[in-house]
N, CA, C and O atoms as a Tinker XYZ file with bonds, in Angstrom:
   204  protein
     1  N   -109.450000  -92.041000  -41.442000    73     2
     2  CA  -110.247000  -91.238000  -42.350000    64     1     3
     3  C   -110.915000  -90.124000  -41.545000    63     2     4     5
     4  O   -111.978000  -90.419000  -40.998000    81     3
     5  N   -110.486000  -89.001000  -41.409000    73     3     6
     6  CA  -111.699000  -88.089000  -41.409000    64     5     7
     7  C   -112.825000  -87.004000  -41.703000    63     6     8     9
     8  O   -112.448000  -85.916000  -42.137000    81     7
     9  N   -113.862000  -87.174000  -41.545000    73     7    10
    10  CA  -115.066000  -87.073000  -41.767000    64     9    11
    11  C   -115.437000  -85.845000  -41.365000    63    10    12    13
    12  O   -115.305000  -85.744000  -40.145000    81    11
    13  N   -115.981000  -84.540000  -42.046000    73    11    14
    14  CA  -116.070000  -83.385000  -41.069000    64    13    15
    15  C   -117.580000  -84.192000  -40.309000    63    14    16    17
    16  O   -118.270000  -84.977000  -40.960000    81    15
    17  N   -117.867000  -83.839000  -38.950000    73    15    18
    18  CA  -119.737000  -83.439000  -38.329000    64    17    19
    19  C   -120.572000  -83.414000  -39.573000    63    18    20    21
    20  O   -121.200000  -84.368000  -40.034000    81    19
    21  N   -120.478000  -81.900000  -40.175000    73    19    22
    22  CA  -121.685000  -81.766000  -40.744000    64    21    23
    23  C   -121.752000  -83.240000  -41.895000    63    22    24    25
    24  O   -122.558000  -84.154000  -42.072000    81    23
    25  N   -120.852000  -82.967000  -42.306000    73    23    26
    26  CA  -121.067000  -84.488000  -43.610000    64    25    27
    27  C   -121.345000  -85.952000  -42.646000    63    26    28    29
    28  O   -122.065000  -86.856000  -43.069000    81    27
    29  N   -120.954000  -85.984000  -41.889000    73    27    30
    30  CA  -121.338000  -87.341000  -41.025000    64    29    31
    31  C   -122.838000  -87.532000  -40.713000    63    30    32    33
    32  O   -123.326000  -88.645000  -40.909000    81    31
    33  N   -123.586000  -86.549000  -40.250000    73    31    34
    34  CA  -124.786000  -85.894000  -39.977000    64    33    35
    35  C   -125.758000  -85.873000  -40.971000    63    34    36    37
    36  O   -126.748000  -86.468000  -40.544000    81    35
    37  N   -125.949000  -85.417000  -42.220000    73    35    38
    38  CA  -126.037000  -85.022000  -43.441000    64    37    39
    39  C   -126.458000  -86.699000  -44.497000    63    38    40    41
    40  O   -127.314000  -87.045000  -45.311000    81    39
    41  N   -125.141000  -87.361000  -43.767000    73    39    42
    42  CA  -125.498000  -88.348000  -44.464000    64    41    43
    43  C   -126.194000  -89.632000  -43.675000    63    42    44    45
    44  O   -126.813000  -90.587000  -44.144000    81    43
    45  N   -125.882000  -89.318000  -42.378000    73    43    46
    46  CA  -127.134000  -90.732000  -41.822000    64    45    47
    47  C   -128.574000  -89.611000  -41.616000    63    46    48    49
    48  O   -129.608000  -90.156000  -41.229000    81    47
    49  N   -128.607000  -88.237000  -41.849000    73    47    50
    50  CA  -130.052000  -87.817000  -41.745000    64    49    51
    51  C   -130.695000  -88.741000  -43.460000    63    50    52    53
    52  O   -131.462000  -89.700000  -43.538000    81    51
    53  N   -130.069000  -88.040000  -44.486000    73    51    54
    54  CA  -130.625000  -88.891000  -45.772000    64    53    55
    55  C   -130.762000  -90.343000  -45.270000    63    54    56    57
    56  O   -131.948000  -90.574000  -45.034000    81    55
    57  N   -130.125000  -91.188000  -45.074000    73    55    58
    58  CA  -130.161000  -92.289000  -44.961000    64    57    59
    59  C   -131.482000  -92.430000  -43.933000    63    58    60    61
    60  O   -132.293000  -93.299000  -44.256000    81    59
    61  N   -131.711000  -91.805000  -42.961000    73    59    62
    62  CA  -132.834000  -91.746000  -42.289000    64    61    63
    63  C   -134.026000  -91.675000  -42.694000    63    62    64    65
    64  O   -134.920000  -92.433000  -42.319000    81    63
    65  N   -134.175000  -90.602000  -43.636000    73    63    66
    66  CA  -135.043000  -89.963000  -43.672000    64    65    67
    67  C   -135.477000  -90.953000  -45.372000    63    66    68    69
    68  O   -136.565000  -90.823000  -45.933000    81    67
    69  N   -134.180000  -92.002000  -45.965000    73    67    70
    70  CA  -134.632000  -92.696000  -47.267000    64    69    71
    71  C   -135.209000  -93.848000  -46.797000    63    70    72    73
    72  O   -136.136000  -94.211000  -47.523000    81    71
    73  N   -134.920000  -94.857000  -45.454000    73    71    74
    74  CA  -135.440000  -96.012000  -44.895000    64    73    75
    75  C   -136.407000  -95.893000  -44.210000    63    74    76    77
    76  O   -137.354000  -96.678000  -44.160000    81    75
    77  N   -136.194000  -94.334000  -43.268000    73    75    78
    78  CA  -137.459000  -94.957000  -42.214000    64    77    79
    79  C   -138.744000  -94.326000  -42.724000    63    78    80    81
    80  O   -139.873000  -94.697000  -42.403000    81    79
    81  N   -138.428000  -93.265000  -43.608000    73    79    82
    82  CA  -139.695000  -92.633000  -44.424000    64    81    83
    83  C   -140.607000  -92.075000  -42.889000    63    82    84    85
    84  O   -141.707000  -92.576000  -42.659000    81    83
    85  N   -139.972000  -90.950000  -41.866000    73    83    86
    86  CA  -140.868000  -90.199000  -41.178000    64    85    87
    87  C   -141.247000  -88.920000  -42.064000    63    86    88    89
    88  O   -140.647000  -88.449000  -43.030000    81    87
    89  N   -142.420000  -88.505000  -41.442000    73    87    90
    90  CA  -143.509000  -87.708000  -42.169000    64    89    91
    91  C   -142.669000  -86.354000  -42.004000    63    90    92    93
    92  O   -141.808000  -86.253000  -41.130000    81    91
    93  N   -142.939000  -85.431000  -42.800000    73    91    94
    94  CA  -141.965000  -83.905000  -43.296000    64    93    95
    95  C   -142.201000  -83.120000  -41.934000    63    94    96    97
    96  O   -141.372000  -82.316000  -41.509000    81    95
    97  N   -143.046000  -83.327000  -41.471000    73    95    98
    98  CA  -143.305000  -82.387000  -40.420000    64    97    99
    99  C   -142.950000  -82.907000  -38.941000    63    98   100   101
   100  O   -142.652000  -82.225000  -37.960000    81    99
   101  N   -143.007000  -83.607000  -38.996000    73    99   102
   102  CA  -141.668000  -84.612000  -38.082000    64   101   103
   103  C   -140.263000  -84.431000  -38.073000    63   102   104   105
   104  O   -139.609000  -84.551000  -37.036000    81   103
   105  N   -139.786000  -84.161000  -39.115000    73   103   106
   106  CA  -138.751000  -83.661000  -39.706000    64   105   107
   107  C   -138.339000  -82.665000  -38.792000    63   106   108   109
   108  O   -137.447000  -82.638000  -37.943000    81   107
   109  N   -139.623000  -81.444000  -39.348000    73   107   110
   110  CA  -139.464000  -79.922000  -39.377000    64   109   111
   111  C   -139.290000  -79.309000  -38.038000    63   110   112   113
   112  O   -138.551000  -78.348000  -37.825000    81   111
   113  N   -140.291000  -80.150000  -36.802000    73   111   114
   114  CA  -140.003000  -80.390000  -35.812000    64   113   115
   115  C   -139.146000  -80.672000  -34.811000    63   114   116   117
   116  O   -139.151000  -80.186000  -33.680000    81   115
   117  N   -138.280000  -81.614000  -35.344000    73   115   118
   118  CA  -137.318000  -82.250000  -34.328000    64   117   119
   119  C   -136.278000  -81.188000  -35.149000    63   118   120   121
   120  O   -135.562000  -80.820000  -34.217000    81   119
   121  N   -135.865000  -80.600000  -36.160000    73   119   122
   122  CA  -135.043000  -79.457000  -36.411000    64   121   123
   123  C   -135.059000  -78.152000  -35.931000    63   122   124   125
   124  O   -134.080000  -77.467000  -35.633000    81   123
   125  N   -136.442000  -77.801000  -35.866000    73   123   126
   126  CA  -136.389000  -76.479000  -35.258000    64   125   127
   127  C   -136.262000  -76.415000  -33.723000    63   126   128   129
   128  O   -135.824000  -75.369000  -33.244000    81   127
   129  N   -136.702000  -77.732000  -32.660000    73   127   130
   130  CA  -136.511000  -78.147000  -31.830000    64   129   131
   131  C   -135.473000  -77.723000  -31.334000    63   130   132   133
   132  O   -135.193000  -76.873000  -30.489000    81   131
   133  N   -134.780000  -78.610000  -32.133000    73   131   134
   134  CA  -133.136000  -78.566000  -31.305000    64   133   135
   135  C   -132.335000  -77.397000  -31.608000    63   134   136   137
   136  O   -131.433000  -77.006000  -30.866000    81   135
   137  N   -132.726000  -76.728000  -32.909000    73   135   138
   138  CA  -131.905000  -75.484000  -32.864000    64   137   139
   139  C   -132.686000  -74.266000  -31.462000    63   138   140   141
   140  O   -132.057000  -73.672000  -30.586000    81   139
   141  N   -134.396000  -74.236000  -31.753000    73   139   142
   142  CA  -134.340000  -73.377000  -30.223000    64   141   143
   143  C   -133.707000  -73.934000  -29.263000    63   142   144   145
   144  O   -133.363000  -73.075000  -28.451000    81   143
   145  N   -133.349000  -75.099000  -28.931000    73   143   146
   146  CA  -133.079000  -75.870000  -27.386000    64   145   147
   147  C   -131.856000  -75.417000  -27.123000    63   146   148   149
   148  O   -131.464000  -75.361000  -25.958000    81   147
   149  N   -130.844000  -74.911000  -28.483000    73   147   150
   150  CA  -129.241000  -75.322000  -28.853000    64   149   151
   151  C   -128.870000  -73.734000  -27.990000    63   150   152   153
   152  O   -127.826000  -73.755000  -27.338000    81   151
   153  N   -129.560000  -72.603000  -27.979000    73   151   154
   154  CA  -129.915000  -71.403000  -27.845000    64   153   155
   155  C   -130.760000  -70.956000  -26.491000    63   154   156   157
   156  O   -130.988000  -69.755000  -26.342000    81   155
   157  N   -131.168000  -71.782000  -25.630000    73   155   158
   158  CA  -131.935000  -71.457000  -24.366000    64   157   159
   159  C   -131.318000  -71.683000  -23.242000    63   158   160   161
   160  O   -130.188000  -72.127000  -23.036000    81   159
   161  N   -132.183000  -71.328000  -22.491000    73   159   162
   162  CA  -131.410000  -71.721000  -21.153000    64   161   163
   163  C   -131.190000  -73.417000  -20.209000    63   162   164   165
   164  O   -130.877000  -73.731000  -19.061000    81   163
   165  N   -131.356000  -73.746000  -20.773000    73   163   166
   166  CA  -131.303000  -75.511000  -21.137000    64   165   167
   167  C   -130.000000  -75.998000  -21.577000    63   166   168   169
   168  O   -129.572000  -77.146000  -21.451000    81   167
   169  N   -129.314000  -74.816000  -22.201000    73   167   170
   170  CA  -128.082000  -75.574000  -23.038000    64   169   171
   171  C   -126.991000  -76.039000  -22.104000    63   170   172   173
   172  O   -126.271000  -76.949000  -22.514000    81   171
   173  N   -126.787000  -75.576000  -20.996000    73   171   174
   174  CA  -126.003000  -76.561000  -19.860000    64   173   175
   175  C   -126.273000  -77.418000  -19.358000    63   174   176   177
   176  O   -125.480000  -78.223000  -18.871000    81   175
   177  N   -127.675000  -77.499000  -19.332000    73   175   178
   178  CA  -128.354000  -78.961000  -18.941000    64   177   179
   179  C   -128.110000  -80.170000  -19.531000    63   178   180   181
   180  O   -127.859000  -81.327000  -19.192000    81   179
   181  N   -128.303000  -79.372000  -20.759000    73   179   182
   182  CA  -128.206000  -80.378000  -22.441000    64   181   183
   183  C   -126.554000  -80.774000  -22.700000    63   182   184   185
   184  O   -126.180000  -81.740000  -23.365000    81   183
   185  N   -125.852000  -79.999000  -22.158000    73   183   186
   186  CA  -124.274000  -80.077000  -22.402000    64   185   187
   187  C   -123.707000  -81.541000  -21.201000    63   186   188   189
   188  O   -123.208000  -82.621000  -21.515000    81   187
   189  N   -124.041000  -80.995000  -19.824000    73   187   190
   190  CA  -124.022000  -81.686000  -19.356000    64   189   191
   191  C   -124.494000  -83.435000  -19.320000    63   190   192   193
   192  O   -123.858000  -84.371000  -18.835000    81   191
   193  N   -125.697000  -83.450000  -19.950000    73   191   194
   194  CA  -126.157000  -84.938000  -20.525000    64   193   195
   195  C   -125.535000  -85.330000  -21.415000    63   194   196   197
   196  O   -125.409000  -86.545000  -21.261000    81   195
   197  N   -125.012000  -84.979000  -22.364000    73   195   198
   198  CA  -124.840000  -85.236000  -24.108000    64   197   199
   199  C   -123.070000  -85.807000  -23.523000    63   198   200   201
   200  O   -122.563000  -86.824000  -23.996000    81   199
   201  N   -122.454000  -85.059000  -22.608000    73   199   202
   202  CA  -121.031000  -85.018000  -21.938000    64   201   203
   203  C   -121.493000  -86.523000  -21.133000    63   202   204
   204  O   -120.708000  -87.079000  -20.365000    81   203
């Protein structure tokens, strides 16, 4: 079966965000987070770990 990323993603964030019930701004945080992080000079650092 496959699954695109974004829909894989998409659906354990709902699922996340329906069980563990973290606060919106927690949310808003760890999203905007990682999109600046995704974009800096970090992102080989970050490539390298995630690899």
């Amino acid at each position: 079966m496959d699954v695109p990323l974004w829909f894989a993603l998409l659906a354990v964030g709902y699922l996340g965000v329906k069980l563990i019930r973290p606060p919106w701004w927690l949310i808003c945080v760890l999203l905007l987070g990682g999109y600046l992080l995704a974009d800096s000079v970090l992102t080989p650092v970050i490539e390298t770990v995630v690899k």
